[in-house]
C-alpha positions in Angstrom: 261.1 58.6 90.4 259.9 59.6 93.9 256.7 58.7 95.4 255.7 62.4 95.2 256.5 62.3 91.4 254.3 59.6 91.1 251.3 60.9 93.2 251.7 63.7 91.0 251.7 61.8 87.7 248.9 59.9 89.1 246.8 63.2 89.6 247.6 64.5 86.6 246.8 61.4 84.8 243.0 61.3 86.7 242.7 64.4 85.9 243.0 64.4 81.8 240.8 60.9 81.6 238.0 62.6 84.2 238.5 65.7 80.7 238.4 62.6 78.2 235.3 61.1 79.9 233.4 64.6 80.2 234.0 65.7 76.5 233.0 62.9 75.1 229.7 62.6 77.5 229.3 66.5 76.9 229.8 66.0 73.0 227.5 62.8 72.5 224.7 63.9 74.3 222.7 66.1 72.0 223.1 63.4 69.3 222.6 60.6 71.5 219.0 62.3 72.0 218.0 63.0 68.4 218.9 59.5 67.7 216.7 57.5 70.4 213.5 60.2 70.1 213.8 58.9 66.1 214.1 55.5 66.9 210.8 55.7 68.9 209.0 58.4 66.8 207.3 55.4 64.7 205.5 53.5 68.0 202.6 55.4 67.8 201.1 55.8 71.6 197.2 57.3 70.8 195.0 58.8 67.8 195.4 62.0 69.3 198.2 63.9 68.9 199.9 65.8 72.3 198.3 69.2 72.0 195.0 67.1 72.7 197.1 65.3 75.7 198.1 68.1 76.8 194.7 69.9 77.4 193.1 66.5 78.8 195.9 66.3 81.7 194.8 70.2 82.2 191.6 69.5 82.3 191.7 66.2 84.8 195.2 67.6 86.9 194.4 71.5 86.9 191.2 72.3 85.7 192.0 73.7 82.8 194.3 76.1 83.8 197.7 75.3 82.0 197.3 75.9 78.0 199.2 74.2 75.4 200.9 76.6 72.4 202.9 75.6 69.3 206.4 77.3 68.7 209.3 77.2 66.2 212.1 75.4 66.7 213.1 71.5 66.9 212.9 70.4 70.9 212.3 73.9 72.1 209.5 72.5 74.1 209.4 74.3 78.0 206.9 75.0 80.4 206.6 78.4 81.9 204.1 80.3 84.0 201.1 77.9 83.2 201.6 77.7 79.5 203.0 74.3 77.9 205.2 75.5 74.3 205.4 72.5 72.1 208.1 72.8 69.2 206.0 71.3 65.8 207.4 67.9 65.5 206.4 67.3 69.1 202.9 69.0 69.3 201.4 67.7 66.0 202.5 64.1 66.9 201.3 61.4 68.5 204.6 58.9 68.7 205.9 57.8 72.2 208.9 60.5 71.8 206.1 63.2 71.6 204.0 62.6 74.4 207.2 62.0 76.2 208.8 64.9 75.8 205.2 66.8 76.2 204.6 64.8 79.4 207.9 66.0 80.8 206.8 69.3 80.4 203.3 68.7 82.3 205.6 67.3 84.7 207.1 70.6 85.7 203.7 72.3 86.1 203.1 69.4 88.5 206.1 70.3 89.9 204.9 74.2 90.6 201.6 73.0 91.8 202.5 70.3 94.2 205.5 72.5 95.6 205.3 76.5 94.4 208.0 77.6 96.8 210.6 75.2 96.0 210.0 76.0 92.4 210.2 79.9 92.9 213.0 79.2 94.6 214.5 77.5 91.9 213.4 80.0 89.0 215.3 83.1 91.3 218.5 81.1 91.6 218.2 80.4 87.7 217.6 83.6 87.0 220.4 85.7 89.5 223.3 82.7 88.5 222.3 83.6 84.8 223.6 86.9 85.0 226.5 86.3 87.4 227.8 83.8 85.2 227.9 86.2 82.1 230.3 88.2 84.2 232.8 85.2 85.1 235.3 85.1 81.7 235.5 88.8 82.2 236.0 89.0 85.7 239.0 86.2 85.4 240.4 88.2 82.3 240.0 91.5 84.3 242.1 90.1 87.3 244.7 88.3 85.5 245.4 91.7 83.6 245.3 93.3 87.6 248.0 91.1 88.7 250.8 93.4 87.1 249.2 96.2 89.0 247.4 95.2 92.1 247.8 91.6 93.6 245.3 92.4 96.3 242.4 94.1 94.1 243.7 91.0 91.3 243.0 88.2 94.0 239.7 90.0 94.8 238.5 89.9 91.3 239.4 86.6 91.1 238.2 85.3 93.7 234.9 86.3 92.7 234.8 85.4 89.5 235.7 81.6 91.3 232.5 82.1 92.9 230.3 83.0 89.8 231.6 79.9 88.5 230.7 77.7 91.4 227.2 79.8 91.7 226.4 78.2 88.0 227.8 75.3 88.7 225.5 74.6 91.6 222.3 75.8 89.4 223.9 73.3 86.9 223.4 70.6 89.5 220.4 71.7 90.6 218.6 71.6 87.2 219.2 67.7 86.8 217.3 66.9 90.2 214.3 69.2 88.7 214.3 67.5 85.5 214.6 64.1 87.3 211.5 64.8 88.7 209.5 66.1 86.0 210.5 63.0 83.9 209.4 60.9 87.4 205.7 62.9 86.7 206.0 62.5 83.0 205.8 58.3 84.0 203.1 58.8 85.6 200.4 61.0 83.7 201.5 58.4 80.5 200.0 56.0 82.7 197.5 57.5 83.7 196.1 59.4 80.6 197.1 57.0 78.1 196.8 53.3 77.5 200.6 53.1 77.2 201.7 49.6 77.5 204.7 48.5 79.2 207.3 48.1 76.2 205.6 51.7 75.4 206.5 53.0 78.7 209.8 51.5 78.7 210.2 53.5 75.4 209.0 56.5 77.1 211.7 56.6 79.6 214.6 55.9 77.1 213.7 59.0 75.4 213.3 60.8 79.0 216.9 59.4 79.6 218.3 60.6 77.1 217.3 64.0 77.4 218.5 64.0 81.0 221.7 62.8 79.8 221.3 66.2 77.8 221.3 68.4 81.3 224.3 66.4 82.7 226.1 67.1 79.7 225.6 70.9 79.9 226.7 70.9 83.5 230.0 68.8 82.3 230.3 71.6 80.0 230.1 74.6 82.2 232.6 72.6 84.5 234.9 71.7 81.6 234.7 75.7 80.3 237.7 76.4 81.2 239.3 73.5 79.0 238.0 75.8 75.9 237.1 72.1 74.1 233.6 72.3 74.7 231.3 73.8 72.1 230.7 76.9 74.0 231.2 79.1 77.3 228.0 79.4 79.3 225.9 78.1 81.7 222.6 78.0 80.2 
């Protein structure tokens, strides 16, 4: 064995346990999550439950403005366009997991006040990589089927549909920092609007930890697409 055999071995080698490693962060994630919000779900944080929270940080951070709904669904909770949508088990509760998860969300309206360019910004590169990555399995199927008929127009085709991938890739990325931040705000209006103590806090961010561990394991998932082991193809 050469020393080319064995840089290539080597590579090879990285390569599968870099696959090993992102699988099983990708797969682990989601239940890592449901796991720690349970385990703090019983610490109970204030008398009032996070819909109430959630209208006094309006009130004291934006006047009012941002409104608080209920919707279906278990963690659905998101933050769009000045309204706050808390999933049941989150808005009815008042547990260190539930104003957690609905401080993160008041985190991101901080976020569009404090800096409403950045976030628009943001929102259009969301939106334009959503709909360029639904067109990236087709486009790669498309121009392996054009190689037995056009190399040029083949390479073309797949050299775009290389580029829709990277384009969600790079939103991907992009959507960790943004949560990172809103968890960063979600710190601070515990602290400020609550009487959180420090082992509560600490709670607080283990749940906020785990949910970002959520958003790196959807971007190890769009990158390991490819390896057709992950629960599903997409970006979002």
């Amino acid at each position: 064995m050469d020393i080319l055999d064995i840089v290539l071995y080597s590579l090879i080698a990285f390569v599968v346990i870099l696959i090993v490693i992102g699988l099983a962060i990708a797969n682990f994630a989601g239940k890592n999550l449901i796991t720690i919000y349970n385990e703090n779900a019983s610490v109970v944080i204030d008398f009032y439950n996070t819909l109430n929270f959630a209208n006094l940080v309006s009130n004291g951070e934006f006047n009012g403005e941002i409104k608080a709904r209920v919707i279906d669904g278990i963690l659905t909770d998101n933050y769009y366009n000045k309204i706050i949508s808390l999933s049941q088990n989150v808005a009815y509760a008042n547990n260190v997991s539930a104003y957690a998860v609905c401080a993160h969300e008041l985190g991101h309206a901080i976020q569009f006040r404090d800096n409403p360019k950045k976030m628009k910004s943001f929102s259009s590169k969301q939106l334009i990589s959503r709909i360029l990555s639904k067109f990236t399995l087709p486009l790669f199927l498309i121009g392996i089927v054009c190689i037995f008929f056009n190399i040029i127009l083949a390479v073309c085709i797949l050299g775009f549909s290389v580029l829709t991938f990277i384009v969600g890739l790079l939103a991907k990325l992009s959507t960790i920092k943004i949560e990172k931040e809103a968890s960063q705000n979600a710190i601070m209006l515990l602290q400020k609007y609550t009487d959180c103590d420090d082992n509560m806090i600490k709670r607080a961010k283990k749940v906020l930890s785990a949910a970002k561990l959520t958003y790196i394991a959807s971007f190890l998932k769009s990158v390991l697409a490819w390896t057709l082991l992950v629960n599903k193809y997409d970006f979002y």
